[in-house]
C-alpha positions in Angstrom: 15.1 4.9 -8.4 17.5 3.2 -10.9 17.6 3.6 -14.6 17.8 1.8 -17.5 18.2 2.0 -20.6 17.8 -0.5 -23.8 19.5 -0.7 -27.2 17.7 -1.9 -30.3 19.3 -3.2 -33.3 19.2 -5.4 -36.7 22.6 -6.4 -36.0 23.7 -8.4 -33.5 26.1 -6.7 -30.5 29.6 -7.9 -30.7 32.0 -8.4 -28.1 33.5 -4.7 -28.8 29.9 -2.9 -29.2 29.8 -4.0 -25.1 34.0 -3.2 -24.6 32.4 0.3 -26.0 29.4 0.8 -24.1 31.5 -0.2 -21.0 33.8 2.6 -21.7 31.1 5.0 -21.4 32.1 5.3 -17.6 35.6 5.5 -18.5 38.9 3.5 -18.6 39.2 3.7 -14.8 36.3 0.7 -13.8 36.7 -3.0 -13.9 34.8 -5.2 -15.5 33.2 -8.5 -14.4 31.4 -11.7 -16.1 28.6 -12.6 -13.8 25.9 -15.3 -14.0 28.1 -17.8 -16.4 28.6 -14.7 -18.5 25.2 -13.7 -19.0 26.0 -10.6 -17.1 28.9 -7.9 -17.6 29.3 -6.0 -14.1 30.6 -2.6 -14.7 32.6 -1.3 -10.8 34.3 1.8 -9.8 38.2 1.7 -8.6 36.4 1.0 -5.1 35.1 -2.7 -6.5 31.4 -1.3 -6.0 28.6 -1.7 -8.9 28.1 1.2 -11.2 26.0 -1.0 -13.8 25.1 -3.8 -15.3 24.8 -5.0 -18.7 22.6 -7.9 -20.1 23.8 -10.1 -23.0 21.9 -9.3 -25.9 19.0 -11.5 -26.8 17.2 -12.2 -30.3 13.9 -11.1 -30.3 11.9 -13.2 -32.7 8.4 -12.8 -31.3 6.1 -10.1 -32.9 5.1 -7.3 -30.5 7.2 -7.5 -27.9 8.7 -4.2 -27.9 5.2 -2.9 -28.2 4.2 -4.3 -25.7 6.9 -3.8 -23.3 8.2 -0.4 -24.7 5.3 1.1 -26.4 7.8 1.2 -29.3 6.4 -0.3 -32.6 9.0 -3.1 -34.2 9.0 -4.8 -37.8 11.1 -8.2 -37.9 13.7 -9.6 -35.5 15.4 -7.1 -33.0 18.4 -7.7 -30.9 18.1 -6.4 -27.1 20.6 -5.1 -25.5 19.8 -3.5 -21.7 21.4 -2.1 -19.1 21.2 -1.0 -15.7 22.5 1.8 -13.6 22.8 1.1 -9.7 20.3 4.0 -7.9 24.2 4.5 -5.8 25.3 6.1 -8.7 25.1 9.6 -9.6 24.2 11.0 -12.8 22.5 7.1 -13.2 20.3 7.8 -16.2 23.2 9.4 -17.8 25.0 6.9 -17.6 22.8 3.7 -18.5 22.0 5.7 -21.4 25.3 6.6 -22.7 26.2 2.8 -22.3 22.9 1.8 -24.7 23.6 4.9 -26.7 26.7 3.9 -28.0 25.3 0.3 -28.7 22.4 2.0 -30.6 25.5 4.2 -32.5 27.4 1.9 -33.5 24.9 -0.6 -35.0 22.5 2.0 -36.5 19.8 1.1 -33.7 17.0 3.0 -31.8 17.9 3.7 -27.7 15.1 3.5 -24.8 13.5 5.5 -23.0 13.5 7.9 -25.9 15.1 10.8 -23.5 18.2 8.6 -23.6 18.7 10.0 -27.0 19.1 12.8 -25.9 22.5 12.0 -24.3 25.5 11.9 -26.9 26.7 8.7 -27.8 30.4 9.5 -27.2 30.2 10.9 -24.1 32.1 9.9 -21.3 30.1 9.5 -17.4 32.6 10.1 -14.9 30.9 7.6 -12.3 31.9 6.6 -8.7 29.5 4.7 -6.5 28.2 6.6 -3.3 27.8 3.8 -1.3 29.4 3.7 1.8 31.9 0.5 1.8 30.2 -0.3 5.2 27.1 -1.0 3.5 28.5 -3.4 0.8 27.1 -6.8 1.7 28.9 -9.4 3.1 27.5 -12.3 0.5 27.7 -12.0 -3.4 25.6 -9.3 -4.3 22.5 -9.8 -6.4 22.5 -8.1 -9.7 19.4 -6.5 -9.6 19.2 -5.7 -5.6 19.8 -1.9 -4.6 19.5 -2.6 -1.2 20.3 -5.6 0.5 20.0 -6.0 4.1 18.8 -9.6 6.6 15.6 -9.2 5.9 14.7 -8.3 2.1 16.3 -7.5 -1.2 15.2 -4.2 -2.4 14.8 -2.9 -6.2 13.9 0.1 -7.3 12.4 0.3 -10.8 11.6 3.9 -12.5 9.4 2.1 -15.9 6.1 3.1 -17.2 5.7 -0.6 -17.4 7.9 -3.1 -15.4 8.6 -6.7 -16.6 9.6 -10.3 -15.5 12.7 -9.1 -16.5 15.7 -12.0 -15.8 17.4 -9.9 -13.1 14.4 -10.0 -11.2 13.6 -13.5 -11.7 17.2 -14.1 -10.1 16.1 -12.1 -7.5 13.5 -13.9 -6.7 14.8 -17.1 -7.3 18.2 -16.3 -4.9 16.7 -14.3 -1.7 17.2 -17.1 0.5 14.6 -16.7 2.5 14.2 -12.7 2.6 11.8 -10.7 1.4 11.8 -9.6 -2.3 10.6 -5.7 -2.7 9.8 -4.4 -5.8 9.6 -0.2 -5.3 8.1 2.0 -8.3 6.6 5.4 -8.6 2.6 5.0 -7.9 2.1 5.6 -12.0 4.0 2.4 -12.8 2.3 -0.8 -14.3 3.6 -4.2 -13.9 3.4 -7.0 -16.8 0.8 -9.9 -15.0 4.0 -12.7 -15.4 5.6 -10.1 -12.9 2.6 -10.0 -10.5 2.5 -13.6 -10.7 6.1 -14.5 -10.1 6.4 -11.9 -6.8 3.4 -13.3 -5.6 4.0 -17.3 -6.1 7.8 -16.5 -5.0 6.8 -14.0 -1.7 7.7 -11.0 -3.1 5.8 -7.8 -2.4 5.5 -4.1 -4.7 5.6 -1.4 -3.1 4.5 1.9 -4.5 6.0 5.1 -3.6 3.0 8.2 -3.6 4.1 11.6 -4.7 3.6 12.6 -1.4 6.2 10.2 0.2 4.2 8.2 1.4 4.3 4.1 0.3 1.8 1.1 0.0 1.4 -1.9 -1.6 0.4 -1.5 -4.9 -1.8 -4.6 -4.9 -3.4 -4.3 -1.7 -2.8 -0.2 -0.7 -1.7 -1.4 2.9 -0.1 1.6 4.2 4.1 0.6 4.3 6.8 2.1 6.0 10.8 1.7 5.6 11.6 0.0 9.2 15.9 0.6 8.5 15.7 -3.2 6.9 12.9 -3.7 5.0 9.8 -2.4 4.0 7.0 -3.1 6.9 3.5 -2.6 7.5 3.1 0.8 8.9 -0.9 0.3 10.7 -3.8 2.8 9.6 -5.4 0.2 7.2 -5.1 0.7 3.4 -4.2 4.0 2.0 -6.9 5.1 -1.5 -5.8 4.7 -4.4 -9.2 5.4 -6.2 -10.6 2.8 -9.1 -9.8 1.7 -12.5 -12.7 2.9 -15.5 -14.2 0.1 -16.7 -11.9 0.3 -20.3 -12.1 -3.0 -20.3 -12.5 -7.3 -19.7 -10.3 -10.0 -18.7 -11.1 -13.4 -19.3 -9.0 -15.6 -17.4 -8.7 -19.8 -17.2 -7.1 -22.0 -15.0 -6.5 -25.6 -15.5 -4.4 -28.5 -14.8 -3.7 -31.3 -16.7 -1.9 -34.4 -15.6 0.5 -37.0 -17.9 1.8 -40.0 -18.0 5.7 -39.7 -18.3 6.4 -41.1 -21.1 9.2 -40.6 -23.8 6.6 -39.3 -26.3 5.4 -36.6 -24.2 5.0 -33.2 -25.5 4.0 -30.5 -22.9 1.9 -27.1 -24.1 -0.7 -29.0 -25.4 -3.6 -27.7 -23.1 -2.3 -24.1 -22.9 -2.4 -24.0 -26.8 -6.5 -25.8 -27.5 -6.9 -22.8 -24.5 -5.7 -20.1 -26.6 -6.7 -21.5 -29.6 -10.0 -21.4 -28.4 -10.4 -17.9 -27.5 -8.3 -16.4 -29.9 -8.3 -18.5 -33.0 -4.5 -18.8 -33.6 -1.5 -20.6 -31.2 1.0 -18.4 -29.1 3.3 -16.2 -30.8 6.3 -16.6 -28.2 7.2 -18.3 -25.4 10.4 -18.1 -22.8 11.6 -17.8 -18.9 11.5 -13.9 -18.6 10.2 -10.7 -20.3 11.1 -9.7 -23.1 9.6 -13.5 -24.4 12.2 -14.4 -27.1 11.2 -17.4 -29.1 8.8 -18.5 -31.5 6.0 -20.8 -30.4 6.9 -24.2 -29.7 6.3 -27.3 -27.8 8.9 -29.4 -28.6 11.4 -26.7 -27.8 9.7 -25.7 -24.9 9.2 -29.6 -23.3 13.2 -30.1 -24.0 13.4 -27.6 -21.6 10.9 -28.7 -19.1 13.1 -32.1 -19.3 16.6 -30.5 -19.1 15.6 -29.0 -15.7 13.4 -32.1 -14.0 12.9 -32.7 -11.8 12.8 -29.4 -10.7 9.7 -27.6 -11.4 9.5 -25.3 -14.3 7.8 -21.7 -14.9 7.3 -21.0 -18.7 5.4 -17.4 -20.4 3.7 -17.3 -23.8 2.5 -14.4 -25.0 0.5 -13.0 -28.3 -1.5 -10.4 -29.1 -4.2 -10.0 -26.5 -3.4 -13.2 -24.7 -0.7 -13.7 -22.0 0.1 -17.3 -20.3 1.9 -18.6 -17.4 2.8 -22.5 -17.6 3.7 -24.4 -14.8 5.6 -27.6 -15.3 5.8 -30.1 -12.1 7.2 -33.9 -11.8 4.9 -35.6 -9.2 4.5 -39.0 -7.6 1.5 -39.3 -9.7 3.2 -38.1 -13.4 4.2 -34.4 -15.1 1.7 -31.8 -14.4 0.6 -29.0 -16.2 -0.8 -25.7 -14.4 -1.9 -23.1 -16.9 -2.8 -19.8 -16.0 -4.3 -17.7 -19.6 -5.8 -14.3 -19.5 -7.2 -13.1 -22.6 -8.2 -9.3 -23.2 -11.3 -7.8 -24.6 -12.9 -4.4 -25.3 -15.8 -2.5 -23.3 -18.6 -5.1 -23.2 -16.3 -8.3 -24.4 -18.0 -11.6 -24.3 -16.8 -15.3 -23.7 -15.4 -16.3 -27.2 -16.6 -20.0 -28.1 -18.9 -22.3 -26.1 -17.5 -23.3 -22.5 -18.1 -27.0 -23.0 -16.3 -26.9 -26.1 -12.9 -25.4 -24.7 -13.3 -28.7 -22.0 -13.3 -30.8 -24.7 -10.7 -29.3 -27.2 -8.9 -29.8 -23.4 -9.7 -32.7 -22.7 -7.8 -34.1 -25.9 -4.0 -33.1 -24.2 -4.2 -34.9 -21.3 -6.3 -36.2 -18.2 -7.8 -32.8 -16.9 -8.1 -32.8 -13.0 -9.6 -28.9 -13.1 -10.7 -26.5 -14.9 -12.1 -23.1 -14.6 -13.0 -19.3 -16.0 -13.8 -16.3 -14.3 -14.3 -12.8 -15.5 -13.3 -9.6 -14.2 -13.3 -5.5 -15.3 -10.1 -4.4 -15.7 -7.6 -3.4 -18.5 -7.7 -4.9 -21.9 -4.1 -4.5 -22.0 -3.5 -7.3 -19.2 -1.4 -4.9 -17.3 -1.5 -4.6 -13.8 -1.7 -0.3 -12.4 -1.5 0.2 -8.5 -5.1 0.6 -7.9 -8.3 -1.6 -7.4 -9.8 -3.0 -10.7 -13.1 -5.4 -11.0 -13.4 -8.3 -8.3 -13.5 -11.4 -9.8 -16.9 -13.2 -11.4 -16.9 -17.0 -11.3 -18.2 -18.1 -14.5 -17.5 -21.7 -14.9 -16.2 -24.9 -12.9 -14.7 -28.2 -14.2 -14.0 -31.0 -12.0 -12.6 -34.6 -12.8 -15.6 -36.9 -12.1 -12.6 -39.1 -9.9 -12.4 -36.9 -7.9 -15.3 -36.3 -6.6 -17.2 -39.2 -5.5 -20.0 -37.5 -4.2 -21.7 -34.5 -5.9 -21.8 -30.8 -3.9 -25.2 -30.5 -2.7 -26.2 -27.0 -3.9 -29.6 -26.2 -5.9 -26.8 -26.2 -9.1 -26.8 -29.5 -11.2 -23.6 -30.6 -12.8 -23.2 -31.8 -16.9 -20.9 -34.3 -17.8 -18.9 -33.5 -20.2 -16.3 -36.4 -20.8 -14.8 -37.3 -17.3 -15.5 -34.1 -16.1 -18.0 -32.7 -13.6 -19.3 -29.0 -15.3 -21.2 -26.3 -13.4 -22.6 -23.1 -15.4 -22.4 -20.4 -12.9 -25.8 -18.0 -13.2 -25.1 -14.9 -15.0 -25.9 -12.4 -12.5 -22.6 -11.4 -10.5 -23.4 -11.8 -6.7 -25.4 -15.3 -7.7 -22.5 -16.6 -9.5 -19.9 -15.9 -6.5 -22.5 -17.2 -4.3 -22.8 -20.4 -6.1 -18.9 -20.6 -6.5 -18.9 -20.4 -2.9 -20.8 -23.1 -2.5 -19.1 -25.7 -4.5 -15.8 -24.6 -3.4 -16.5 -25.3 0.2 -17.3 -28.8 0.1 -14.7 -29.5 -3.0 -11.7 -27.8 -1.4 -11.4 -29.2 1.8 -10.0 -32.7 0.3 -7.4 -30.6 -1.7 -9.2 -30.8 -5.1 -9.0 -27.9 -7.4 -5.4 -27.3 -5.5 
């Protein structure tokens, strides 16, 4: 597995707080600016990776680090990470020295705490392992540790991994391989990261004690074929069930606009959270840890910057997490929101349903809405077993697009210019209605 490590500070690094952390592996490397210099590559005398440091970022959003780190934060950090290839020996010694003497210098904190254990000023003597036939012919990626035809492989070694930006790169520069995500079986994964390898084809694989590896969101049984991690036959593998610790509400919408000059996006996703939570966001950003304080003009001055290609936005806060998709279209800018809010043992629906339609309503032309339920962990982390199936609990379609009601024993509302069905409350009658509806509204494409 690889390791990294993660400096905290009040003060911001400076260009000779990362000279010094660099020097942790000695004079003898080289040093590289990768990703329009959002990178520094650290490589033995050989030219092959030994680690990688991240610029460091401003954290200005509350809770990140507790939620990420399990490591308790008052007031703005900066966060400095880096990452040791798995081809290097004496890896977590060395990502942590390299953090350590960030952390020194600036009076910080180091992660995980056993890299504090490691003396700032020492010195890890570090020479890739890596055969120089296996060095790929193309740039490599800097958070692949293998890279071969058919996939990009990364190994992560976190109690809790993230959307972190060297993965998004991953995913977003494969080119047409399969992105592989490898953890130990007691890893979690954030939901932005379960959402991005899904929506961008990527798969996790989770390594058992026993050697033995699945995928740790479906427990087919996995094998290393030489190239890439492939189904190995024999059907799933256990992986036992979650306790019910918990509820997830979760909502899907999407809302469409006119582009116009005026626009401001994040409208929708914030009457959402507003509705279930009582306050806006706390953060938003493109990656984990989510850097910047709420807000939608700053956020829609991206979306603009970067059309017409499509964007993917996170907001966060406490108890609530978000995924924002931003698309140009023939039709105008659309707005896919994906928000899962967490609740205790026996948490109910906060607000009335028809309500959150209309606070909805009021950002833009709503073309489908809907909330289902589930068991699972109030934390809105994802573990490598089976948590509660899904429960359908409400539907919202535009009335325009559907000229002729579903005919099921369920009778719609109107609310506005939407369609509304209240699913029963019993679970098996509720996907059995949802069932129902969705078989004569999908085929057209509506609620796609």
């Amino acid at each position: 597995m690889t390791h990294d490590a993660i400096a905290l500070t009040r003060r911001r690094p400076e260009q000779m707080h990362l000279l010094a952390a660099l020097m942790a592996a000695g004079p003898e490397g080289t040093v590289e600016e990768r990703t329009d210099g959002a990178l520094l590559r650290l490589s033995d005398t050989g030219g092959l990776p030994l680690a990688t440091l991240e610029t460091p970022v401003l954290l200005q959003v509350p809770g990140e680090t507790q939620r990420l780190l399990d490591v308790p934060a008052d007031g703005p950090l900066w966060w400095t990470e880096v990452r040791a290839a798995s081809a290097t020996p004496e890896a977590g010694r060395l990502a942590a020295a390299m953090a350590g003497r960030v952390a020194a210098l600036l009076d910080g904190a180091v992660w995980p705490p056993s890299a504090a254990r490691i003396p700032a000023g020492d010195v890890v003597r570090a020479a890739s392992t890596a055969p120089a036939a296996d060095r790929p012919a193309r740039e490599p990626l800097p958070a692949a540790d293998i890279e071969s035809p058919h996939a990009v492989v990364v190994l992560q070694d976190r109690p809790l991994v993230p959307l972190s930006p060297w993965i998004s790169e991953m995913l977003g520069r494969a080119e047409g391989r399969a992105c592989q995500l490898v953890t130990p079986e007691g890893s979690r994964l954030t939901l932005a990261l379960r959402a991005a390898l899904l929506g961008g084809g990527g798969q996790w694989v989770v390594r058992e004690r026993s050697g033995a590896c699945r995928d740790g969101l479906t427990g087919a049984a996995l094998t290393w074929d030489g190239q890439r991690f492939a189904p190995a036959g024999g059907g799933a593998l256990p992986t036992g069930s979650a306790p019910p610790a918990g509820v997830q509400v979760s909502i899907d919408l999407r809302v469409r606009h006119d582009p116009t000059a005026e626009l401001r996006l994040g409208g929708a996703l914030e009457a959402a959270w507003r509705h279930m939570t009582g306050r806006p966001p706390a953060g938003w950003g493109t990656a984990e840890p989510v850097t910047l304080p709420w807000s939608r003009e700053a956020l829609t001055a991206l979306a603009r910057e970067r059309a017409p290609r499509p964007t993917l936005l996170l907001a966060v806060g406490p108890d609530t997490q978000a995924l924002l998709r931003v698309r140009r279209t023939r039709q105008g800018v659309t707005e896919s929101v994906s928000l899962t809010h967490g609740l205790g043992p026996g948490g109910g629906l906060p607000g009335e349903l028809d309500t959150l339609l209309r606070a909805v309503q009021r950002e833009g032309e709503v073309q489908a809405l809907s909330i289902r339920s589930r068991v699972a962990r109030p934390d809105l982390t994802v573990p490598a077993r089976r948590e509660g199936d899904p429960v359908p609990l409400y539907l919202a379609v535009a009335a325009r697009e559907v000229p002729v009601l579903p005919r099921t024993p369920l009778e719609p509302r109107r609310v506005g210019t939407m369609h509304c069905w209240h699913l029963p409350g019993d679970p098996d009658a509720a996907r059995k209605a949802h069932g129902m509806l969705m078989r004569q509204l999908a085929p057209e494409g509506r609620l796609r």
